[in-house]
Steps between C-alpha positions, in 0.01 A plus 500: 500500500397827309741660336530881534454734212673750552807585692776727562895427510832640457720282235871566546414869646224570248127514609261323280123423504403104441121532376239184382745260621227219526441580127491190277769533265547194301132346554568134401724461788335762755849662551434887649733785467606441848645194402692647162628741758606219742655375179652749387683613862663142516666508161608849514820386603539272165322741275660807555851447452336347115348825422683765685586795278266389215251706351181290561177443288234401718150271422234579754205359541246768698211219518681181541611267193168338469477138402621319202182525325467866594822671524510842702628820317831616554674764401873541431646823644804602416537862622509621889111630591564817653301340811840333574693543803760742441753283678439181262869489303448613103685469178409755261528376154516694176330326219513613127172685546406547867664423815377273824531501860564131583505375869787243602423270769800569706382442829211288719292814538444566112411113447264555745333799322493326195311174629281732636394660204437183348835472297554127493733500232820654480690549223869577428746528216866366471698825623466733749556848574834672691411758777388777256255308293687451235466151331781277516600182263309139579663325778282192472365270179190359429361235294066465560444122410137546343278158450326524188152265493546144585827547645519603919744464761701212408621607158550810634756324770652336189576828335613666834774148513586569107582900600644425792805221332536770296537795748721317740744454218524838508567511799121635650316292662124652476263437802136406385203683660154327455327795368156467654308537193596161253890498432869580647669768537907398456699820673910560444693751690704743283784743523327851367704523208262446231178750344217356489473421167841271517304288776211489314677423154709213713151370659371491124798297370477229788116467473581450081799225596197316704264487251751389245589206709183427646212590243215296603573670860589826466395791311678845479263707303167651652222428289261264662409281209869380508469393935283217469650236737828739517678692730524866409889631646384891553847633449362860503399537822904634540384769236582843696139657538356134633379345794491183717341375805670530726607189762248449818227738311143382487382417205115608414365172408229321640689342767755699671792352310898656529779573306688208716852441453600152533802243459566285274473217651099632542528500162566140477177389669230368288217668748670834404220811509483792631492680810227677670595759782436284810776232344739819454470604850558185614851494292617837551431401931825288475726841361569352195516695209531332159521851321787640728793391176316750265303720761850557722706558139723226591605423158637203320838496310494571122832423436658846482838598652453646857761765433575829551262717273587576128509138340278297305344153493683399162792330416810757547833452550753713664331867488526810776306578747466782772648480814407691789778783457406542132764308380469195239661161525503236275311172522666199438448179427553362875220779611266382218568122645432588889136395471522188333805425737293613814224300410724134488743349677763318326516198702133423450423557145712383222443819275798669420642745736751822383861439610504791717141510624582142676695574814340912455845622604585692225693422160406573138166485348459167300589459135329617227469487123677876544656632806516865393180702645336712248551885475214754549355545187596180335261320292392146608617200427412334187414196700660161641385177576130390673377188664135410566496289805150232576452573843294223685500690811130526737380644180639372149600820304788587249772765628658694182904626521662749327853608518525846607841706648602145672203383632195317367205715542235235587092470421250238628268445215203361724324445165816380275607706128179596367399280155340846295544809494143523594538451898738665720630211775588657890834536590675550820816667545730343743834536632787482247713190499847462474631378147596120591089458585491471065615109521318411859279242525427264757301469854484777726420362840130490672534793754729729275408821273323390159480103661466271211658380144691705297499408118660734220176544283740638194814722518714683243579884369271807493552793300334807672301797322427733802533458901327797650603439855227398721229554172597289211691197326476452174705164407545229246584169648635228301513151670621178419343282295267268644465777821145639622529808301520257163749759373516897502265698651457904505328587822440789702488551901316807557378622886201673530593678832470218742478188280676351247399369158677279278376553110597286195527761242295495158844572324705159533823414320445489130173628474701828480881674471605637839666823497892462433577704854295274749682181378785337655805596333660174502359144722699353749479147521276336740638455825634110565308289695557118553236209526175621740453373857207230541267694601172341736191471293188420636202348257319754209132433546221498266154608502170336443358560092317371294526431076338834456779745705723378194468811294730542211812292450800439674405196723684193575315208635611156683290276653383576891694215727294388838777523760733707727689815395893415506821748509825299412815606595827367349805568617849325412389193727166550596114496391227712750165473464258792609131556542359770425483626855891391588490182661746242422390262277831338424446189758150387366595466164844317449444394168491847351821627708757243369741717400592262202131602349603863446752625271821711693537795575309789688117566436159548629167304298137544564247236498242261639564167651182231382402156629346281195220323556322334167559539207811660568299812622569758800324347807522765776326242748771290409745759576358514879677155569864671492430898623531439842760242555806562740662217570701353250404132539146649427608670181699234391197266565261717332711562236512209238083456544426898442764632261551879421642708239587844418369695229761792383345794343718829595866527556554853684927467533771288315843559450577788746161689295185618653279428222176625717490816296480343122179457357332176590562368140902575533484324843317212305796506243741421822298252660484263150888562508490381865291217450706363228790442746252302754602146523291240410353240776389754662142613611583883421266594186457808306136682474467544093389815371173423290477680170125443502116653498474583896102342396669153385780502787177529770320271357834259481557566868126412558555161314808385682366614851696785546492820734466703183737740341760793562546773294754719483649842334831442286600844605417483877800495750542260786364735790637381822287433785180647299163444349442557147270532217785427257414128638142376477395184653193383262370248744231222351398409892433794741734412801547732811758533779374514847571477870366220743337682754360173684328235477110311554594228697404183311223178568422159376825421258640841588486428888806612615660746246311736322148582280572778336812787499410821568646806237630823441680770384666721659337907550716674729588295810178271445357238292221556258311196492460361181359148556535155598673243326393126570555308170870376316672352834657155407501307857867535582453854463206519800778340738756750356300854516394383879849490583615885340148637658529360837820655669313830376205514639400841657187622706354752313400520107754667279209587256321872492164365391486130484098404526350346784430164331852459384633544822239313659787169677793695338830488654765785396859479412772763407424654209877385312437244306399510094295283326387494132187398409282444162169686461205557275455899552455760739130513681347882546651477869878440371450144565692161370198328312587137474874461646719255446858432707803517292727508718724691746762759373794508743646747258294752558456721810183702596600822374515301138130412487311757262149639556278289249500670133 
């Protein structure tokens, strides 16, 4: 059907002519300007509410965008023409040398003038303007995720995860936008409070903390020699006289791409790309819009106080504030408490609780260190005590305490006490906690506030140099010895209008003489505290290395042993064992629970129980034989043919002590003091340091037929639950976890089980196929598999892109159980080349299984 070129209509009350509307616009697809229009009128609802009240800069495109060998001119407009309708809504903006008439797309009828006219792309800054034109302060954040050559989409979705972890710990949580052109777009809502430099100068210090975490992915600075296979994090697009495109606009590119937003579970999928405007129209058909948190203003808690105006974000004790009839009233300690008590209940969580804020019906605000509220006018406090608290909550992060007026004004350190003076680390004020939180550790309960382990990271007595309220600490923290801190510290806390920083100052404790009025004058004694609570530890994890990550000294090395993970657990008249993912190991391995075998008293050990084969060497085929056995006349059958032992070689609590938070080579000094209390008879070993050439120790390993080596840094801390660098697994056989996807069903010999597994890892909620294994099955192992694949089966292929002739007589089960298998390398298609079976790994889940290196 022809399509008319020209037409009259009345948008919203305003008469507009439609002309060349069968005009080619973007020639590679044949899409018309009737079509942008039709675009354009069904995202109007979506679009609007992102750019109302927003001086736009526009892109238009008078000929079409041409192709990508021949793009079509365009020409970036920022000022009104005066052939604009008069009733098209305008911000008049005074520059430092001229001043513009911008047009704000405020309504259906001047997004239809706009597509008209060719303006495909619309762009908007960060803030918008009140009713008399007036800019106002950025109520939204930016970060522009920029591929550099040879990197795209995926390492883009990387960075976006990284920024995100981050973000939420803040308590933002940033909604991506595929931009349409080759990255993301990550958008936070914010409050209005900040200039536009502060945004931009926050955006600058986040994109820096990625790219000093993540160099070979992210890059902060914007020459292009330094992007090569990079993601550039364009933290200036939140710089006051910039702009964005904004969400739902066309993009001028060959295709008729958009500025999509999407979720992140979209972000997940390894066929992410985006979206051209048919595939937006189909999305915004269903009403949903994935802008509507930052578009709508709903924004996320930052942590403040929601209080009547007049108080700050820091730490402040009992002050006065206004009350409606102009009077002032005092704050106490009880109304500093209300949040954290509102946001708990005492008969879930085992946190302390104020007396009086228990059964809320009245009473006297809890003790203190001092009960008498300070006078206007009086100077602070020379200090008190502080306690750094490991927080292994959804997100592991430290939370910093500091006595103030009562109360302990409280910190999340996302990013821990910053190493240097060199790099500020994010901080995030909470809500202040009362003063017995300084000797809590312990468990709070799945479901609860802050869910997870509470460890005390170090503790002790600060001495404090200023405390502008809601602005700045300046403090010197001295903690025990042995505690994270590894003795006194002289940091700063300093808010740059919406965000905290946490500085370690170039001046430390003897490098110069404090003045005589901004120390202490006397210290109290630290406060009592008896032996610490057990707290739950789950397994430290180390990352794959090799001989030439070793840089510089430092390193510790023991030999790499081919088993399970362990956790033991002694208690008065018990020994637990743990996998790494929390099952119950204690039943399978009776040999190494005897409680006769261990030496008394409380503690918690890490190591890896080993099955020798040969030789007296780690045989993890071996070890197979006793993983899966229930019953106990199985175990105990099992038992005397296929041996086991445990291999100690970190002791993380003894004697009432956390010892999680000395250096690795302090915990090592423990663990050779434990050891020497280990009975003999017993098959309970201790993994020996080597004080060797890392060279001669692989080679040794190679020799006796072992996995290879682990190396380790003498300073590192035991980091619960984590993955770390400080621990490098230098492997001398490439081995990879997977998931069994399915099976080939098997012939000749085979007939009956299986020919080959089918494997993956996992990309979202799929697998990505990365091969076949058919090789390293002994035959009571065929039998065995059958029966764990079998009451799994499933119709359809859990794989995203398995090939044809893989799945060619495939059957498909759950994807839940992992495998490890032996390899020669990767193939160019991220494919096993030459797999062998190792082995399942029942203690390991799904979510454990690492995209290949």
């Amino acid at each position: 059907m022809a399509v008319k070129q020209k037409e009259r209509v009345v948008v919203e009350g305003h008469e507009l002519t439609l002309t060349n509307l069968g005009k080619i616009i973007y020639p590679e697809t044949g899409t018309t300007k009737a079509e942008v229009l039709a675009y354009y009128a069904a995202v109007a609802a979506f679009l609007i509410p992102a750019a109302a009240n927003r001086p736009v800069t526009r892109k238009r495109w008078v000929n079409g965008v041409g192709t990508a060998e021949n793009p079509g001119q365009v020409f970036f407009q920022k000022n009104l023409e005066d052939s604009a309708p008069k009733w098209i809504p305008r911000a008049t903006i005074h520059h430092s040398d001229h001043t513009n008439d911008y047009p704000m797309v405020n309504n259906l009828a001047t997004l239809t003038w706009m597509a008209q006219i060719a303006s495909l792309e619309i762009h908007v800054p960060q803030w918008q303007v009140d009713p008399a034109g007036n800019p106002l302060r950025p109520d939204r954040f930016v970060l522009d995720l920029d591929p550099g050559p040879g990197a795209g989409l995926p390492e883009c979705v990387e960075v976006a995860k990284l920024a995100r972890s981050i973000l939420q710990d803040m308590g933002m949580d940033p909604v991506p936008v595929t931009s349409g052109s080759k990255g993301i777009h990550l958008y936070t809502g914010l409050e209005g409070t900040l200039k536009s430099e502060q945004v931009s100068a926050f955006a600058h210090e986040l994109a820096r903390a990625l790219e000093s975490d993540h160099p070979d992915l992210v890059v902060s600075d914007m020459k292009k020699s330094l992007r090569h296979g990079k993601v550039l994090v364009d933290w200036s697009q939140n710089s006051g006289n910039k702009t964005t495109i904004v969400p739902y606009s066309l993009r001028g590119k060959a295709h008729p791409t958009v500025a999509a937003p999407r979720t992140w579970r979209e972000l997940a999928s390894p066929t992410l790309d985006h979206l051209d405007f048919t595939e937006v129209m189909k999305r915004v058909s269903t009403g949903k819009d994935h802008f509507a948190p930052i578009s709508s203003r709903h924004l996320p808690p930052h942590g403040e106080d929601e209080d009547d105006g007049g108080t700050s974000t820091g730490g402040s004790g009992a002050s006065r504030r206004g009350t409606p009839g102009g009077r002032e009233r005092v704050v106490t300690v009880e109304d500093r408490l209300s949040k954290y008590v509102g946001m708990r209940d005492p008969g879930k969580t085992p946190e302390p609780f104020p007396a009086s804020s228990s059964n809320r019906d009245g009473g006297q605000a809890p003790a203190a260190r001092s009960s008498e509220q300070p006078k206007p006018g009086d100077p602070p406090p020379p200090g008190g005590i502080f306690v750094i608290q490991e927080h292994h909550a959804r997100r592991y992060h430290l939370d910093l305490r500091l006595e103030r007026d009562g109360v302990l004004a409280s910190w999340a350190l996302p990013r821990g006490v910053p190493e240097t003076p060199d790099r500020n680390n994010l901080a995030v004020h909470t809500e202040d906690h009362p003063m017995e939180y300084a000797n809590f550790a312990g468990v709070i309960p799945k479901g609860e506030y802050g869910a997870g382990t509470m460890t005390i990271w170090d503790r002790g007595e600060y001495t404090c140099e200023k405390w502008r309220e809601g602005k700045e600490v300046i403090a010197t923290l001295t903690g025990q010895p042995g505690g994270g801190l590894q003795g006194t510290k002289r940091l700063a806390l300093i808010n740059t209008g919406d965000r905290w920083l946490i500085h370690l100052m170039k001046e430390q404790p003897g490098g110069r003489k404090k003045p005589a009025a901004k120390v202490a004058p006397e210290t109290k004694p630290p406060p009592a505290v008896g032996p610490e609570p057990m707290p739950a530890y789950t397994p430290m994890l180390a990352t794959s290395g090799t001989v030439g990550e070793l840089r510089g000294g430092g390193w510790l090395y023991e030999l790499k042993w081919d088993g399970i993970r362990a956790i033991i657990t002694g208690t008065g008249s018990s020994i637990r064992l743990t996998s790494r993912n929390g099952n119950d190991l204690t039943a399978t391995y009776p040999e190494l629970t005897d409680r006769k075998c261990w030496p008394p008293g409380d503690f918690v050990a890490d190591g890896e129980i080993v099955a020798l084969g040969k030789g007296a060497r780690p045989d993890f085929g071996r070890l197979q034989l006793r993983m899966n056995l229930v019953k106990a006349a199985d175990i105990e059958r099992v038992r005397a043919s296929v041996p086991v032992s445990l291999m100690l070689f970190d002791l993380l609590y003894d004697g009432g002590t956390d010892l999680s938070r000395l250096p690795f080579h302090a915990r090592r000094d423990h663990l050779a003091g434990f050891a020497g209390k280990l009975p003999g008879g017993c098959p309970i070993h201790l993994s020996e340091v080597l004080d060797h050439d890392v060279d001669d120790l692989m080679a040794s390993a190679a020799e006796l037929g072992l996995e290879g080596v682990m190396a380790k840094k003498a300073d590192s801390r035991y980091v619960v639950g984590r993955r770390s660098r400080a621990w490098l697994k230098l492997k001398l056989e490439q081995s990879q976890e997977v998931v069994v996807g399915g099976w080939r069903v098997g012939a000749g010999a085979r007939s009956g089980t299986f020919g080959a597994l089918l494997l993956g890892v996992p990309d979202g909620d799929k697998l990505r196929y990365v091969g076949r294994v058919g090789t390293g099955f002994k035959d009571w192992q065929l039998r065995d598999i059958m029966d764990k694949l079998a009451p799994r089966e499933i119709p359809e292929s859990p794989f995203a892109d398995i090939p044809r002739e893989d799945s060619a007589n495939a059957r498909w089960v759950k994807p839940e159980l992992v495998a490890e298998v032996a390899f020669g390398n990767w193939t160019g298609p991220g494919r096993l080349r030459h797999p062998v079976w190792r082995g399942w790994r029942p203690d390991k889940s799904p979510s454990d299984v690492s995209q290949p290196n």
